[in-house]
ChimeraX commands (.cxc) that place a marker at each C-alpha (Angstrom):
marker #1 position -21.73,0.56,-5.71 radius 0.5
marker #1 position -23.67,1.47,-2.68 radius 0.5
marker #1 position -26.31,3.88,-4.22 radius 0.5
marker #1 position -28.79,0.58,-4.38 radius 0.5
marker #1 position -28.23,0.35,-0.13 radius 0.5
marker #1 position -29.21,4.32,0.48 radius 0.5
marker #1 position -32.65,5.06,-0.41 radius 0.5
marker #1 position -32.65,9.08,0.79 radius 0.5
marker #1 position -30.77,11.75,-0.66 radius 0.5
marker #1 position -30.24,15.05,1.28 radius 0.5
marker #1 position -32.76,17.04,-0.76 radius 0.5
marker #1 position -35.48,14.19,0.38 radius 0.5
marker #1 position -34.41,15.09,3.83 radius 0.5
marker #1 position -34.82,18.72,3.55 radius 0.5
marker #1 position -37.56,18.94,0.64 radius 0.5
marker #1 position -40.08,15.82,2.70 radius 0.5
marker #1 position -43.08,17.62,3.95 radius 0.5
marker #1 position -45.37,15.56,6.06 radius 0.5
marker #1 position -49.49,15.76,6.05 radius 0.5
marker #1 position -50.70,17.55,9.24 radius 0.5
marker #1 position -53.69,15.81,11.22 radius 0.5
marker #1 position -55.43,17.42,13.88 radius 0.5
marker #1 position -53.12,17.12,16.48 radius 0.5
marker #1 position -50.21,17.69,14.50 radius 0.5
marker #1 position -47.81,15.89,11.91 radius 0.5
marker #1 position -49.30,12.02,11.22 radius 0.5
marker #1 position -47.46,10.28,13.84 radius 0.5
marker #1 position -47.19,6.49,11.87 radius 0.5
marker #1 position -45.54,8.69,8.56 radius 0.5
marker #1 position -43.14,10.50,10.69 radius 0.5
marker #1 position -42.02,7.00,12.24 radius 0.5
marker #1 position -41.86,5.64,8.69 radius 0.5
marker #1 position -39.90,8.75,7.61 radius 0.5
marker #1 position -37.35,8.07,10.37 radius 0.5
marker #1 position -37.09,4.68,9.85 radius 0.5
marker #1 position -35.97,5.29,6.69 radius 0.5
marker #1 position -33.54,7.79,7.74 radius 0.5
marker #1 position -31.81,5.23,10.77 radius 0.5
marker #1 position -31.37,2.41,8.16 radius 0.5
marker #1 position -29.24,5.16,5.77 radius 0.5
marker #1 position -27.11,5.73,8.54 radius 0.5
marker #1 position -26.64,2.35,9.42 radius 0.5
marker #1 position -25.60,1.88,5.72 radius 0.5
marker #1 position -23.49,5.11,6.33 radius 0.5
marker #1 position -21.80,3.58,9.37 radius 0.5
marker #1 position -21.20,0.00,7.64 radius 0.5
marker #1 position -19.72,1.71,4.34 radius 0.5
marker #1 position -17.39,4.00,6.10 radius 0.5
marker #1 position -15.90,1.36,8.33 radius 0.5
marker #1 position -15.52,-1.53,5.52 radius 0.5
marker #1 position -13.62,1.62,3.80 radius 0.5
marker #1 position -11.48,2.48,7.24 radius 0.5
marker #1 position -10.37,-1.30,6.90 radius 0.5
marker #1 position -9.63,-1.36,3.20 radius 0.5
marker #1 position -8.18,2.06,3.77 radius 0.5
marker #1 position -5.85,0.16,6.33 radius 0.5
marker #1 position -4.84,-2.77,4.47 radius 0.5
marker #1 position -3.56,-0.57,1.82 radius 0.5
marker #1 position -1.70,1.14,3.72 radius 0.5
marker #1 position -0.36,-1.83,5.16 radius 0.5
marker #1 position 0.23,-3.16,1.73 radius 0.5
marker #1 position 1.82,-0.12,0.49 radius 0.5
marker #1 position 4.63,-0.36,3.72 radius 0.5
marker #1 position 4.96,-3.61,2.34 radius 0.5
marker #1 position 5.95,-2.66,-1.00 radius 0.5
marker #1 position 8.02,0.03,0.05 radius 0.5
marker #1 position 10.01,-1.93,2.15 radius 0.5
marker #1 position 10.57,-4.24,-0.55 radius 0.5
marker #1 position 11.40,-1.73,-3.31 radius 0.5
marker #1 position 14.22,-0.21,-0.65 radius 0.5
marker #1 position 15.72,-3.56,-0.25 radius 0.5
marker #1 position 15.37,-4.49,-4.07 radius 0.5
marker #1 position 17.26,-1.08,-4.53 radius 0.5
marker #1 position 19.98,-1.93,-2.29 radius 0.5
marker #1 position 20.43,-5.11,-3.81 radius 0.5
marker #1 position 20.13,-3.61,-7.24 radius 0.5
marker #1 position 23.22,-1.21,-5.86 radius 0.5
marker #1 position 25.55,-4.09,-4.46 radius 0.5
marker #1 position 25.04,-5.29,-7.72 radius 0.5
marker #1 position 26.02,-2.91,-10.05 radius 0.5
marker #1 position 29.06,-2.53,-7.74 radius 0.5
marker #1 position 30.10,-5.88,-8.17 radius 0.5
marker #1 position 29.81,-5.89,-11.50 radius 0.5
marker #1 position 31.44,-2.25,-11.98 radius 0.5
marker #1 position 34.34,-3.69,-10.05 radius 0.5
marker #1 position 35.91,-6.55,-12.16 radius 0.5
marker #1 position 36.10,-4.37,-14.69 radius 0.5
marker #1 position 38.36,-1.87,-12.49 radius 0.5
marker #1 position 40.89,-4.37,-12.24 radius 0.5
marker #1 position 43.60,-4.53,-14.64 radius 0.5
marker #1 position 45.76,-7.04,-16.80 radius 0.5
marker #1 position 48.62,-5.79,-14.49 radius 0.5
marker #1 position 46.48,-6.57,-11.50 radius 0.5
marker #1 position 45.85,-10.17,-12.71 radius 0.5
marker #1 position 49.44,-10.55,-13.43 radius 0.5
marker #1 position 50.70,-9.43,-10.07 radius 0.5
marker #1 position 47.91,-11.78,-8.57 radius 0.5
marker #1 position 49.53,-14.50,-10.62 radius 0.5
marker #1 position 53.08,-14.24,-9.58 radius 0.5
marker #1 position 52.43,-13.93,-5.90 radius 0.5
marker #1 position 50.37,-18.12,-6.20 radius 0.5
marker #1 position 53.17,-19.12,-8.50 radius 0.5
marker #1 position 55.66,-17.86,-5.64 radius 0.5
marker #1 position 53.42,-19.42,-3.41 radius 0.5
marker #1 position 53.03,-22.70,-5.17 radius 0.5
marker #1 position 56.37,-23.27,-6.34 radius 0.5
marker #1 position 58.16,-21.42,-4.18 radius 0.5
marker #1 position 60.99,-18.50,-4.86 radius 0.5
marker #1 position 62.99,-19.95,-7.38 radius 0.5
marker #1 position 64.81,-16.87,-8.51 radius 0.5
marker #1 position 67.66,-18.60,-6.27 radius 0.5
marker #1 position 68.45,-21.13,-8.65 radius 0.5
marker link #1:1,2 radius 0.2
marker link #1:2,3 radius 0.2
marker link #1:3,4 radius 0.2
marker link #1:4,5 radius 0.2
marker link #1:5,6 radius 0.2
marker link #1:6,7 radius 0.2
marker link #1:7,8 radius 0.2
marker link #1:8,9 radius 0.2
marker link #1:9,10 radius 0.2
marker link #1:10,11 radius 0.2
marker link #1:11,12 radius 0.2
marker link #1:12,13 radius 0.2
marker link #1:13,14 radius 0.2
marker link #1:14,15 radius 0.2
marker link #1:15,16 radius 0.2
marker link #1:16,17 radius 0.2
marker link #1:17,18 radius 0.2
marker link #1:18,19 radius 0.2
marker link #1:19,20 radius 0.2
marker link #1:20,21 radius 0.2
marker link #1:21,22 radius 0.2
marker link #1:22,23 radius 0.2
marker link #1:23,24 radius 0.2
marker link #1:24,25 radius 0.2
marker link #1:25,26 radius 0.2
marker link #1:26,27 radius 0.2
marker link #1:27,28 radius 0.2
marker link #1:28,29 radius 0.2
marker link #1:29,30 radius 0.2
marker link #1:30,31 radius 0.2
marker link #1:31,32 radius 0.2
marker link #1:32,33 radius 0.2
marker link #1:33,34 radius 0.2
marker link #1:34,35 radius 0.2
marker link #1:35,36 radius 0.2
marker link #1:36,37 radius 0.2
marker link #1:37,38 radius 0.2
marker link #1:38,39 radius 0.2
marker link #1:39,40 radius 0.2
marker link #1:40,41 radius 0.2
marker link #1:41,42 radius 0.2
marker link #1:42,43 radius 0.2
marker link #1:43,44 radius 0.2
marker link #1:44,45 radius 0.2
marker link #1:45,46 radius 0.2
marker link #1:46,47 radius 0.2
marker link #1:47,48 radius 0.2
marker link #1:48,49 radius 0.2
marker link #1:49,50 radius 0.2
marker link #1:50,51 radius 0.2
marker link #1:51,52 radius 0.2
marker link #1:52,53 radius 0.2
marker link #1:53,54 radius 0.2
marker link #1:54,55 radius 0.2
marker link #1:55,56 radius 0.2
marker link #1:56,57 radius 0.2
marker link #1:57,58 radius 0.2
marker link #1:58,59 radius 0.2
marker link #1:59,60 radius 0.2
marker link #1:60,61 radius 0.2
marker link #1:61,62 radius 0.2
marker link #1:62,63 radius 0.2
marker link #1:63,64 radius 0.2
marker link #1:64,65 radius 0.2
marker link #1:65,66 radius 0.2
marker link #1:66,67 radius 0.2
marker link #1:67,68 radius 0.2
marker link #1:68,69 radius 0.2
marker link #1:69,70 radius 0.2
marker link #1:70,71 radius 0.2
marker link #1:71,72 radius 0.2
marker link #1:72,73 radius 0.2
marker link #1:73,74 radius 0.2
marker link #1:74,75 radius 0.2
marker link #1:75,76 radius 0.2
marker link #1:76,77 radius 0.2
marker link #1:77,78 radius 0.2
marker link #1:78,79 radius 0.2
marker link #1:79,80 radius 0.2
marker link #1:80,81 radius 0.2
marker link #1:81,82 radius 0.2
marker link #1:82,83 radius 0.2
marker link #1:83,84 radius 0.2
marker link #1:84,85 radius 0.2
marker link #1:85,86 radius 0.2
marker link #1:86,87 radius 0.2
marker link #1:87,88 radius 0.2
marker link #1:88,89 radius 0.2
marker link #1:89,90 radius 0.2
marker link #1:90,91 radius 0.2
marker link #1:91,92 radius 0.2
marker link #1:92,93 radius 0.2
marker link #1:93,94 radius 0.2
marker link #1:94,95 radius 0.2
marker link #1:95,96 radius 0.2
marker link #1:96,97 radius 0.2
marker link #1:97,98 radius 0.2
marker link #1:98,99 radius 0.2
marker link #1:99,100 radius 0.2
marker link #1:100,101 radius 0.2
marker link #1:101,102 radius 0.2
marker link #1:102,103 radius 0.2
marker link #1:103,104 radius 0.2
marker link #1:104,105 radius 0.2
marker link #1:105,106 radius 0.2
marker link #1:106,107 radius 0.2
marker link #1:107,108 radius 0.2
marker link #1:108,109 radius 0.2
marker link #1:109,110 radius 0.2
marker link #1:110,111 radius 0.2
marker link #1:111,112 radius 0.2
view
């Protein structure tokens, strides 16, 4: 992905040997050399923040989806619950349930 933008490895680094003139090292290679070098780093710099951002949105993202799978839980919870308790309540239950509205609706007739 970003081996097309970085043109110098380490071992260039260490393994480049520049041609000696008579002063010295051939000033307009050496220039060239570090050039080359600066614009790597640049590349280094750009890469590792666009990662640091990515890095951050994911993180954000992954919050996100935590929060979400806590509160899908819960709801997944209250609903087994609600289910689980119908089934808890019995025919005597639903017959007690029914006398106390027909008292209610029709009144105590046991008078009568």
């Amino acid at each position: 992905m970003y081996q097309n933008k970085i043109r110098l490895t380490p071992e260039d680094i260490l393994d480049k040997d520049f041609k000696i003139d008579t002063r010295g090292y051939r000033l307009k290679e050496v220039d060239q050399f570090l050039d080359t070098i600066i614009s790597d780093y640049e590349q280094f710099y750009s890469i590792i923040n666009s990662l640091e951002k990515e890095k951050a949105n994911l993180l954000k993202e992954i919050m996100s989806l935590k929060q979400e799978l806590r509160s899908i839980s819960s709801n997944v919870e209250i609903a087994r619950n609600t289910i689980q308790e119908p089934a808890e309540i019995t025919n005597v239950d639903i017959l007690r349930r029914l006398s106390r509205l027909e008292k209610i609706v029709y009144g105590d007739r046991s008078d009568t």
